[in-house]
C-alpha positions as CSV (number, residue, x, y, z in Angstrom):
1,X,0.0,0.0,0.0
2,X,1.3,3.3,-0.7
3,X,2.7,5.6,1.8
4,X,0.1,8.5,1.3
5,X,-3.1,5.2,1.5
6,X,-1.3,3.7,4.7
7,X,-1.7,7.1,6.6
8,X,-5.3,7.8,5.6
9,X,-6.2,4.6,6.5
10,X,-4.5,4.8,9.8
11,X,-7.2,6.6,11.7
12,X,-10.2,4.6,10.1
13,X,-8.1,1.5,11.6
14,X,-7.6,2.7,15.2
15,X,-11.7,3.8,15.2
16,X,-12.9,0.5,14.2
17,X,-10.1,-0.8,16.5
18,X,-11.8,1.0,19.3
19,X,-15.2,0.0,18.0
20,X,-14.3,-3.4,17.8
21,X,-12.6,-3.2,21.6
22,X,-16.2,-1.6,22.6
23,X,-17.7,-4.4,21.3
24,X,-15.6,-7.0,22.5
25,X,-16.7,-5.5,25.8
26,X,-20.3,-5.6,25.1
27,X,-19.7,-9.1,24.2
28,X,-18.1,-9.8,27.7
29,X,-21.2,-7.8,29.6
30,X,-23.4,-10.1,28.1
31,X,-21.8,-13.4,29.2
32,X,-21.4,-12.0,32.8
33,X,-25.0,-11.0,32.8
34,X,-25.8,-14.7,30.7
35,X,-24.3,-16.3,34.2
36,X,-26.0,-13.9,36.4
37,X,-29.2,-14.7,35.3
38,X,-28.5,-18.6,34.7
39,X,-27.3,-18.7,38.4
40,X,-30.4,-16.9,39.5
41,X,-32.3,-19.5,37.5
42,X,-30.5,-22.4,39.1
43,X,-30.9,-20.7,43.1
44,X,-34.3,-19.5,42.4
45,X,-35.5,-23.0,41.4
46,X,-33.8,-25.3,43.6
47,X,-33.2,-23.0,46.7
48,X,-36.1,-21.3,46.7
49,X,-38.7,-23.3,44.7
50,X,-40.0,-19.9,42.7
51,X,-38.5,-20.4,39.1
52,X,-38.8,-16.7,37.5
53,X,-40.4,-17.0,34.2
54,X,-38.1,-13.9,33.0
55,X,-34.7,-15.3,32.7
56,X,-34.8,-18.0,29.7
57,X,-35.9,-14.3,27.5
58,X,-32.9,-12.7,29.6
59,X,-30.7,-15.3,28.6
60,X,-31.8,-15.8,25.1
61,X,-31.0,-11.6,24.5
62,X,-28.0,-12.2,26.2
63,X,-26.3,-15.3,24.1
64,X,-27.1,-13.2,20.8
65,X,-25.3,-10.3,21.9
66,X,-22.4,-12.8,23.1
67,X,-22.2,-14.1,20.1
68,X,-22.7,-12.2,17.4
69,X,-20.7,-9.2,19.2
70,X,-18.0,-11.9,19.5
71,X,-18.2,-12.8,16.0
72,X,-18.0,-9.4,15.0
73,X,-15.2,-8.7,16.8
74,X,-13.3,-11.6,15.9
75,X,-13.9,-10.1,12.1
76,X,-12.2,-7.0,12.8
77,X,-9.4,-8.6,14.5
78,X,-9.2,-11.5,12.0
79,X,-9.5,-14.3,14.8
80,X,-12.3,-16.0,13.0
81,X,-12.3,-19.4,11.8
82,X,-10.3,-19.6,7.9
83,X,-8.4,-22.2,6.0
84,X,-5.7,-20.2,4.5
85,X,-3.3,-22.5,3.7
86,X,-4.1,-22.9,-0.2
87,X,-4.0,-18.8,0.5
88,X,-0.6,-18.9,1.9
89,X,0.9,-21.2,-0.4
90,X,-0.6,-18.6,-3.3
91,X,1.3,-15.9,-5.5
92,X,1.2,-12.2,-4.3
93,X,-1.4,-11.5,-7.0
94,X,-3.7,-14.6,-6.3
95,X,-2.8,-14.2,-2.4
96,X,-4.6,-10.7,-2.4
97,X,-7.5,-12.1,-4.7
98,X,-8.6,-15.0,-2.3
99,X,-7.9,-12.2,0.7
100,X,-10.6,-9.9,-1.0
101,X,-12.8,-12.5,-1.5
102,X,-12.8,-13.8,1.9
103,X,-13.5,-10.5,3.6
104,X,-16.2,-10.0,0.5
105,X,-17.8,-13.4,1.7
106,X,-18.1,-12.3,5.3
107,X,-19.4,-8.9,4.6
108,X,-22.4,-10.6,2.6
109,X,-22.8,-13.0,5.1
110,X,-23.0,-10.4,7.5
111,X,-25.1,-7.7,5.6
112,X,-27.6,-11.2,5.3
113,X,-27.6,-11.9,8.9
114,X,-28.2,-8.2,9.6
115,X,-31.0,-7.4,6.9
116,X,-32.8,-10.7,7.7
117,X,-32.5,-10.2,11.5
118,X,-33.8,-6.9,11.1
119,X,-36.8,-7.7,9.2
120,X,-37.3,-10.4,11.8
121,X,-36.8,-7.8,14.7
122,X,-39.3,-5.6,13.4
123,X,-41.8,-7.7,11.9
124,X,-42.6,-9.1,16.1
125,X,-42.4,-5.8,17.8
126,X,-45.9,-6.3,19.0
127,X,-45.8,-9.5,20.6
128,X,-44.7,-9.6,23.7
129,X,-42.5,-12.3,25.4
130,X,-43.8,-14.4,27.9
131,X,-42.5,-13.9,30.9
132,X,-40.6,-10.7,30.1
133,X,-41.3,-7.0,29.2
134,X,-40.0,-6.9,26.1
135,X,-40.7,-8.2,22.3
136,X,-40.3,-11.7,21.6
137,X,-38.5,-10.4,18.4
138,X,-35.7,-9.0,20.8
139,X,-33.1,-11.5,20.9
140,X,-32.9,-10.7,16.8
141,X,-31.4,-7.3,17.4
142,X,-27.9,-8.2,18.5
143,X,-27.6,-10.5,15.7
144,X,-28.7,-7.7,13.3
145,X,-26.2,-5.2,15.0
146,X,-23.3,-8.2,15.3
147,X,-24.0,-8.6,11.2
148,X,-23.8,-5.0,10.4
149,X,-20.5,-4.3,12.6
150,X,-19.2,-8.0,10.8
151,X,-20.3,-5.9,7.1
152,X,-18.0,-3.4,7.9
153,X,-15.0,-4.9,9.3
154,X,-15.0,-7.1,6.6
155,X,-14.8,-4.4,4.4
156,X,-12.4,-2.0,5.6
157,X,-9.9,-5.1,5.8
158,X,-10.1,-4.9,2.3
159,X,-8.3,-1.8,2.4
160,X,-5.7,-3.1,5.2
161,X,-2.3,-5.7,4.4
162,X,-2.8,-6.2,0.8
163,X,-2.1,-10.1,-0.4
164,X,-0.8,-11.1,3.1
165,X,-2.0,-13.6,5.9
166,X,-3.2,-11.6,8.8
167,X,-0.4,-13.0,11.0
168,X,2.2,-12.3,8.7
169,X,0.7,-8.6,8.1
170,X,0.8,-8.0,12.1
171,X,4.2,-10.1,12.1
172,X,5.8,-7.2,9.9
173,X,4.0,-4.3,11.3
174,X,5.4,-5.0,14.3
């Protein structure tokens, strides 16, 4: 990447760094509040014999922000799941094609997880959840927000180590 490209792109790295950081933390929230609530469950049932109705909606909210922040996270930071090595083993040329198209592949699938999601969101914002005071369509919305924020880290690492395995990329930037 040119000199000039590298520094504009410097700043849009360290904000969806940050973003992705936020996220990660989001993602962490949710799995401390996915035990708080499952250990409530447990003590509420067996200790005191009163199982609350409102944690399975809880927890359900909960694991979809878990995960999909997670997921998205681990797109920015390229810690996802790949098989690179017919990647690796590739020409410079053919190396950044098959990068491209692997962050293009992730950014559809997460612009189709976050359309779909939505439309599911929305479409149940009247019914209520049993048991809980919110929509039944909730636990959609993390997964919506997890595919949109996976969208567009795919896409800015487009921009970002051109032809190289991300290890190698942070290897030399180091």
């Amino acid at each position: 990447m040119p000199d000039d490209v590298a520094t504009k792109a410097e700043p849009m790295k360290a904000g969806l760094d940050r973003l992705a950081d936020a996220v990660v933390a989001l993602a962490a929230l949710a799995l401390v509040g996915l035990v708080a609530v499952q250990g409530w469950q447990v003590f509420a049932r067996y200790v005191l014999n009163d199982s609350p109705s409102w944690t399975e909606p809880v927890t359900l909210v909960l694991l979809a922000s878990a995960m999909s922040f997670g997921a998205a996270a681990g797109v920015q930071n390229d810690r996802h799941f790949a098989f690179t090595l017919l990647a690796d083993m590739a020409p410079p040329a053919l190396r950044r094609m098959l990068f491209v198209f692997a962050k293009l592949t992730i950014a559809l699938l997460g612009a189709v997880l976050a359309w779909w999601s939505s439309a599911l969101f929305l479409g149940g914002l009247d019914v209520r959840t049993a048991g809980a005071p919110f929509p039944e369509t909730l636990p959609y919305a993390p997964v919506a927000l997890g595919g949109a924020l996976m969208t567009i880290f795919a896409l800015a690492r487009c921009f970002r180590a051109p032809g190289m395995p991300a290890p190698i990329a942070r290897a030399e930037a180091q």
